[in-house]
Every structure is written in C-alpha cells, then in structure tokens.
N, C-alpha and C positions, 0 to 999 in steps of 0.2 A: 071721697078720697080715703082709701083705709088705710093709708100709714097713720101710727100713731107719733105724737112729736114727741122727742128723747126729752126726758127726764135730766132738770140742770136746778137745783135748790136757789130760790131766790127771782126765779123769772118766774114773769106773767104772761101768759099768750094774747095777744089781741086778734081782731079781726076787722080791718075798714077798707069802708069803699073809698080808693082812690081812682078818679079819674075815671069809673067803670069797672074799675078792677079790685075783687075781693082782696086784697094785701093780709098778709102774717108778718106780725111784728112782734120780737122777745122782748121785753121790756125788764130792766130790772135797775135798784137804786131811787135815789133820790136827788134831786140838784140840777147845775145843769146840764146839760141834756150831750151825750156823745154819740153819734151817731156810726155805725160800722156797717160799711156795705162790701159783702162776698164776693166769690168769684165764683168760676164755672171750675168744676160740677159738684160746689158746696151750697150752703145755705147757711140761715142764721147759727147753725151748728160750728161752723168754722171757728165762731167765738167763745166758744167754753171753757177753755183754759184761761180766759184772759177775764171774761162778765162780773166773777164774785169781784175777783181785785179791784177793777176799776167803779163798781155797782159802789163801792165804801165812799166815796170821791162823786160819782158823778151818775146822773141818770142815764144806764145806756140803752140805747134803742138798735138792735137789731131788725131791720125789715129782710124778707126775703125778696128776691126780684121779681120780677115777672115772668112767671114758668118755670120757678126753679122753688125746692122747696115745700111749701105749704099755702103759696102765693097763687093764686087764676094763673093757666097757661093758654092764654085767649091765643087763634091762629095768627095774629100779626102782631106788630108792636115790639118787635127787639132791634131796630134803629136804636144806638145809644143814646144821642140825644133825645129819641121818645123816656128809653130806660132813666135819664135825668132827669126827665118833664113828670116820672111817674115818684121818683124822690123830691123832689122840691112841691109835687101837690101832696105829698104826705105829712112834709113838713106843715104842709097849711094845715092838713086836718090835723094834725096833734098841736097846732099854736105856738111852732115852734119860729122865730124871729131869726134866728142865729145861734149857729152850733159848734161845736169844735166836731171834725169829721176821719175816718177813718174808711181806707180803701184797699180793695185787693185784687188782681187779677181785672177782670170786666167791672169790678167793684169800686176797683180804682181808676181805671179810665173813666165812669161813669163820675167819679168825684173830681176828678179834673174836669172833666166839662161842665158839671154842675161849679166849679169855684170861677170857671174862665166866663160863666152866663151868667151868674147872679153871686158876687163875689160880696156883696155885704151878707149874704147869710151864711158864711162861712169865717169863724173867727182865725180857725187854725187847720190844718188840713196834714192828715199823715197818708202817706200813699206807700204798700207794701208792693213789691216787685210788678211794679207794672212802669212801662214808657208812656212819657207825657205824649200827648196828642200833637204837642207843636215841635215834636222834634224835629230835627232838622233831618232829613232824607239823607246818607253821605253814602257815597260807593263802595265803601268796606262794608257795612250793615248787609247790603244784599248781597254776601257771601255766607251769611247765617239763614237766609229764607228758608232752605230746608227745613228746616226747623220747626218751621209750620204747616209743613204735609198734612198731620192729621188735623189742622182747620179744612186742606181742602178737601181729605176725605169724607169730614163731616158736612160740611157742606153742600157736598156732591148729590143730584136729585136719585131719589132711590136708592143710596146708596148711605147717605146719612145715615136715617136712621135705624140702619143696620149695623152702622159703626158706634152707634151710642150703646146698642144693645150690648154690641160684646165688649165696650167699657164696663158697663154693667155686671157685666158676667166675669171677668177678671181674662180676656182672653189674652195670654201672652204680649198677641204684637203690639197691642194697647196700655200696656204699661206704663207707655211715655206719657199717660195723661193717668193724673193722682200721686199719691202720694207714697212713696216706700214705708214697710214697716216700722221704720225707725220711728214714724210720725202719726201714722195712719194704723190704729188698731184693726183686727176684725171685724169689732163691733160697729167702728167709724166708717171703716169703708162700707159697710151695709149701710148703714144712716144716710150717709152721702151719695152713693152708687144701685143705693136700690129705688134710689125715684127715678134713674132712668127706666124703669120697664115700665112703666106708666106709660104709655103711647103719647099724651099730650104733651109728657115731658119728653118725651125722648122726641117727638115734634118742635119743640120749642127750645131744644137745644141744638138744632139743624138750624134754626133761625135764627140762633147767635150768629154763626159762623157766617150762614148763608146771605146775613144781611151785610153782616161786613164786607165778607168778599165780592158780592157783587152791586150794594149801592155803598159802600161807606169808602170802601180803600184805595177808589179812585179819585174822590177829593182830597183824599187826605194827603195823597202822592201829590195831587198838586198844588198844596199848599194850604187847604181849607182853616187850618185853626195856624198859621204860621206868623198871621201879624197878632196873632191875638196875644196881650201878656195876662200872666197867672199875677195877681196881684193879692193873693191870700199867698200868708204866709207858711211854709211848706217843706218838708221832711220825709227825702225820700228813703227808705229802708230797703236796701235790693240783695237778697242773698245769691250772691256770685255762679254756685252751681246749677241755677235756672239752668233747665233744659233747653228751652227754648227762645229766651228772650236773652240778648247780650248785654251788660250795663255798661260796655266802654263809650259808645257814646252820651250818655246819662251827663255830663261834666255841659256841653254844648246847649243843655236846656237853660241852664243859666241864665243867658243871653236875651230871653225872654220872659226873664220872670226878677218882681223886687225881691223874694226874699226864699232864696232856695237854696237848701243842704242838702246833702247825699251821704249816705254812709253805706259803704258795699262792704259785705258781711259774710266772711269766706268760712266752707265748708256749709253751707246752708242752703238748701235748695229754693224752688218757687214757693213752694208751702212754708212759707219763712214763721206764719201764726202757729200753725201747729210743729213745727221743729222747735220752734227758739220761742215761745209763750213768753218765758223772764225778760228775753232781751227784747223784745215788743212791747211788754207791759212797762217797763224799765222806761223806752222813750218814750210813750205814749205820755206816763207822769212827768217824766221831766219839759217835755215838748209844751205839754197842754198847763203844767203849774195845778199853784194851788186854785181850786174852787174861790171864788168871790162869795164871801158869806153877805147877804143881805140885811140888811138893819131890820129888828121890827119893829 
C-alpha cells in the first residue's frame, strides 16, 4: 500500500489480525477506551479535530473498516453485520470488555447493530447522522429515495467502479458524495478521496453499496431488526442539511429503544464531525461524563 497515514500528534498506528483481516487502528490517550467508527468514503481520519481533546479524557481507538482506509480490502465481507462481527473481534483482540462508542454514516449503522447484538459491551453509544436500522418504514420516507441514486450507481456491476473513480477525481456530478469546502480542506479531500484509486478500494467500496442493495435492504424493508430493542443507552446528533438522509422520522425510533435522545442540528450537513468538531466534542463529554478513576 503506498499511501502514507497523515500525520495527527499524539496517535499510535497499530496493525492486528482480526478475524483474517490485517485492521489499522489510531490509538491515542489513556483510560477508558472510546471507540469511533467512520463512514464511507473516510477513515480513521474523520476523527482529527476531535482525538487530542477527547485522548485527555479517554483512550480513543480509531479502527478503519474493512476496505476503507489502511485496513485489508479482502473481495467480500462488507454485509454489515460481517462489518460488526469484524468490530466486536477487535474488541476481543485489544481486551476490551465494554466501551463507550461512537458512530458515523456506515460507522454508525454498524454501531447500532453492534449495540442491538451484543449490548453489554456497549456502555454508551453516540450515533452521528445515520438511521437506526429498526426504523419504522412510513410512506412519506419513500418520497426522499432519490436521494440515494448514487448508492445505485455505485452499486451497479461495471459501472461502480467507475463511479468511485470520478468521486475520486472530484467529477462535478459527484459532488453529492463528500464534503464541501467549508469542511473538507484540499489536503482532506486528497487523504479521504485518494484511496479510492486503489482498485481494491475502489472494489470494496462497490461492495458497500452492492451488498446493501441487493442482500441487506430487502430484510430490512421487511422488518429484519424491527422487534429488536436498542437497549444501550443512545444519542442521536443528526445535522438537518443531510443531503441524503431525512431525520423527521428519527422521533418514531423511540418506540423501540429504553433510552434515546435526538438532537437535529440545523445548518449542518452529513459530515456533522468535521463541520461542527466543538459541538460533537461538546456531546460526546457531556453524553459519555467524567472517566471513573480506579483505586490503586
């Protein structure tokens, strides 16, 4: 792999085999352990503005996913619930019992399902602009599907990853996927946008899409995680000018979950971490408290 990993003061790079899968994980701090997982088409990089602050406070663990990154982009394995099977064995190889969690985009579906499968190791759980998995399907929602075009052009066989490339390249019509200037320096969008031209990656991020829309999103329509309750307790942060995803249904997850808040955060797009870093770093301390100092 000849990208080199960006330069962030205070982080460690690891490298372990989970599951079969070489993993990169940013490690940095002391205590216990926060764990933050990305969305597509970032990587552990997503959390830079936020690492030193919370690193004072808490040991945070950045892993990148699988295929995204600096992580193996093996030809199969991006089922989300694989994507959770491959966070919770990481959790094993680092001896981690119970975490407070942090999620974004696929980062954060993936932490919903890791809190709704194995919810004793999840103390506290924050999810940035993503829908829970148990939403409720209603008739207005599929007046926004548009919206998700380019999942099916990436998707599309031959024709993906073609569409990943000219993200990569910055091609006009793909702007609706990343971040605007306001958020996303030059330097950032290179960092984030230049692993797609890696062919395995630009492979493996056809197989986000492509697994969704053809094994994931027909259970899910039919109710697949619908009786399941989120029983970790949970903090949605959803900035309102999301391109693609709408939060007015967001209020109906309630219903299946003991302990869930919403806060919708207007003028703030999908990339809520890197637009608004204070007001993320902001809830994440108050949400998660102070550290528990241990006796010695």
């Amino acid at each position: 792999m000849g990208r080199e990993l960006p330069d962030l003061d205070g982080v460690e790079h690891r490298f372990l085999d989970v599951r079969g899968l070489r993993m990169h994980v940013a490690v940095a701090g002391e205590g216990e352990p926060v764990v933050m997982l990305h969305g597509w088409p970032q990587h552990w990089y997503e959390w830079r503005h936020l690492i030193a602050s919370l690193s004072k406070r808490y040991r945070v663990i950045c892993p990148d996913l699988r295929g995204l990154g600096w992580t193996d982009a093996p030809p199969s394995g991006y089922e989300k619930e694989e994507l959770a099977s491959d966070i919770l064995a990481l959790l094993d190889a680092l001896e981690l019992d119970r975490v407070k969690l942090v999620g974004h985009d696929w980062g954060g579906w993936v932490g919903f399902l890791i809190c709704l499968r194995e919810p004793q190791r999840v103390e506290r759980y924050l999810a940035l602009n993503i829908l829970p998995p148990f939403l409720p399907i209603e008739a207005r929602n599929l007046l926004s599907v548009w919206r998700f075009w380019y999942q099916w052009v990436i998707a599309a066989p031959r024709l993906g990853e073609w569409a990943v490339r000219q993200v990569a390249a910055g091609n006009p019509v793909f702007r609706w996927v990343g971040a605007g200037r306001e958020a996303w320096t030059d330097e950032d969008r290179e960092i984030f946008l230049g692993q797609l031209l890696e062919p395995e990656r630009a492979r493996a991020s056809v197989q986000y899409y492509r697994s969704f829309q053809v094994r994931e999103i027909g259970p899910l329509l039919r109710g697949r995680y619908r009786r399941r309750r989120l029983r970790v307790p949970t903090r949605i942060l959803f900035g309102t000018d999301d391109r693609v995803m709408n939060p007015r249904s967001l209020e109906a997850s309630k219903r299946s979950a003991d302990d869930l808040s919403i806060e919708l955060v207007p003028d703030v797009g999908h990339f809520i971490a890197d637009e608004r870093p204070d007001l993320v770093l902001d809830r994440a301390l108050s949400f998660f408290g102070t550290p528990r100092v241990t006796p010695a």
